[in-house]
N, C-alpha and C positions, 0 to 999 in steps of 0.2 A: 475351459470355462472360466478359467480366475483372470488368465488375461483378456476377455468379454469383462469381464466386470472392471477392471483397469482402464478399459479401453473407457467405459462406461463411465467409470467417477470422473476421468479425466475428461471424459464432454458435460457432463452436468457442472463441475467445476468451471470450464472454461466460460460457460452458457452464465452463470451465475457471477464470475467474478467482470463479464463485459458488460452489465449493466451499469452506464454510466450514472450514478445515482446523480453526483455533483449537477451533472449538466441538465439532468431531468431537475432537480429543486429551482437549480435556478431559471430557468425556461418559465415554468411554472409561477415563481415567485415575478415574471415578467423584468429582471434584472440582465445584463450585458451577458454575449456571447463570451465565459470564460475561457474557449479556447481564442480569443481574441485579444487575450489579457495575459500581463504577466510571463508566467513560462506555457500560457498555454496549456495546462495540467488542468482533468476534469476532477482534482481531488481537493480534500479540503483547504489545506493552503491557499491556493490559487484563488476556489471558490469567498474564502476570508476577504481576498483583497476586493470585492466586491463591497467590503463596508457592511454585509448582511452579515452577523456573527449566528444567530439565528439558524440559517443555511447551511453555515460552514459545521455548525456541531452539530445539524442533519445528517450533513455527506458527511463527517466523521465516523458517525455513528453505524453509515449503512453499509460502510466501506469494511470497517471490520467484520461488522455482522455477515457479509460476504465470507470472510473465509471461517468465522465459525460455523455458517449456515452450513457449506461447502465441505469440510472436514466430518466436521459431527452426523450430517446426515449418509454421506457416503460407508462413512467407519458404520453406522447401524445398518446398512441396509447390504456392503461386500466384504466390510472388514479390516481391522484398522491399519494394513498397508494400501486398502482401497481410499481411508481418506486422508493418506498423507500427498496420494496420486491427485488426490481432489482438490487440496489444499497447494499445491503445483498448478492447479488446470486453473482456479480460482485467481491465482495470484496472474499468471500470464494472462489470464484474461482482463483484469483490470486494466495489465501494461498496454498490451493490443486489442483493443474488443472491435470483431469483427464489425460492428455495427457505425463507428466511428474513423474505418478506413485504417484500423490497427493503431488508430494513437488514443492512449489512455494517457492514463494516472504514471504517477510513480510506485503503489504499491506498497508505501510504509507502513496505510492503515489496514489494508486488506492482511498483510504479510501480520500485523501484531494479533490481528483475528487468529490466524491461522496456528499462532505461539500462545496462544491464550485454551485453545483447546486441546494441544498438547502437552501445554506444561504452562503453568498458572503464576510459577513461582520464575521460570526464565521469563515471560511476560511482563509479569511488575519488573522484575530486573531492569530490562530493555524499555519498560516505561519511562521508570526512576532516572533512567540515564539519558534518556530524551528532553524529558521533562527539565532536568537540571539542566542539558547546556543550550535550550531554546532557551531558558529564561537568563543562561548568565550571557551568551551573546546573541540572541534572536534572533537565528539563523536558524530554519525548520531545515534546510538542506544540509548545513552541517549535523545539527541533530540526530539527521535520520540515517546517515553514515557513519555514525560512531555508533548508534543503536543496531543500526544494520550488522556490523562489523562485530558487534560484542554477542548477538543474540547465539551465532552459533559456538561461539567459546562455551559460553554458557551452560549450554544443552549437552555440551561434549562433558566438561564440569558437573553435572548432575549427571551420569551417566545413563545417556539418549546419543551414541554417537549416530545412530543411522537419522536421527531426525535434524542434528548436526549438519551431518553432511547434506540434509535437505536445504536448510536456513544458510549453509554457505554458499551454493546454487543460490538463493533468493539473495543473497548478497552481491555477489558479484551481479545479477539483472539490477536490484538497487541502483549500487555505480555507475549501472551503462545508464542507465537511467536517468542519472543525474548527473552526466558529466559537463551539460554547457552550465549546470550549476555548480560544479566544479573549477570551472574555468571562470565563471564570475568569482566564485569564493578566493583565489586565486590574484584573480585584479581588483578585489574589494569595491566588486560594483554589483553583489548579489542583495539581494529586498529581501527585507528584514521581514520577521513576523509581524505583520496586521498593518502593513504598508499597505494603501489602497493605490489601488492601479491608477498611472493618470497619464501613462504611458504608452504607447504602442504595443505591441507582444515580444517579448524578447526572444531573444535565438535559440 
């Protein structure tokens, strides 16, 4: 029965974190095909370069709310290794949601949901440290790789190694995730935060 209920969180999770929220706001708001822009990412960043700030602190907001929705309600209904499976299904689902042909988001905001319901205090952590090196060199993709990278030190440091070893898993998809921003970071031809598109879509 408990692996039915795993099986379970991890389809509500997945179901839940493939809602492209970005690409619904902006549809809606009748503004440019985001995956046509930029890196192509239905997530807030991308959504930003749109010029709609508006939008972009929409999809921030619903992005995370995805993996606390996804966590918190799995953990009350199978139990709380049920929604760390959820908070897993949640985060792959934003990367890949069936609905978009498996290309999503990169996952930084659903991923800070999903540390915000486990632990409040690695969360701000992993904020604080985002937050500082977008603003000292505004780069949301370096950011989100030192955030990424530091969350599960963290969790290992407040002693949570099994949720640890989750957020390392969510790191290393992070990376993959973002490696042609990697490769721009790299040739110092990566778009800066609140660079509006006037570009084609990058690689």
């Amino acid at each position: 029965m408990q692996t039915v209920y795993y099986v379970a969180a991890l389809a509500f999770g997945y179901l839940l974190g493939s809602i492209p929220f970005g690409l619904i706001f902006t549809q809606l708001a009748g503004t440019q095909d985001i995956r046509a822009i930029g890196s192509g990412s239905i997530g807030a960043t991308n959504v930003l370069r749109t010029g709609r700030y508006g939008l972009a602190a929409a999809t921030l907001v619903a992005d995370v709310l995805k993996g606390i929705v996804a966590v918190a309600l799995a953990a009350w209904w199978f139990g709380y290794d049920a929604g760390l499976i959820a908070g897993l299904g949640a985060f792959l689902g934003h990367l890949f949601p069936v609905w978009l042909k498996f290309k999503g988001g990169k996952g930084v905001a659903t991923g800070l949901g999903i540390l915000l319901v486990i632990s409040w205090k690695a969360a701000l952590a992993a904020a604080v440290i985002w937050i500082a090196l977008a603003a000292v060199f505004r780069y949301s993709s370096l950011a989100s790789l030192v955030a990424a990278t530091a969350a599960p030190v963290i969790l290992w440091f407040v002693g949570t190694p099994h949720e640890a070893l989750l957020f390392a898993a969510l790191a290393a998809l992070t990376f993959f995730m973002h490696r042609a921003n990697i490769a721009r970071l790299m040739q110092g031809t990566e778009s800066k935060i609140g660079q509006k598109a006037g570009a084609p879509r990058e690689a």
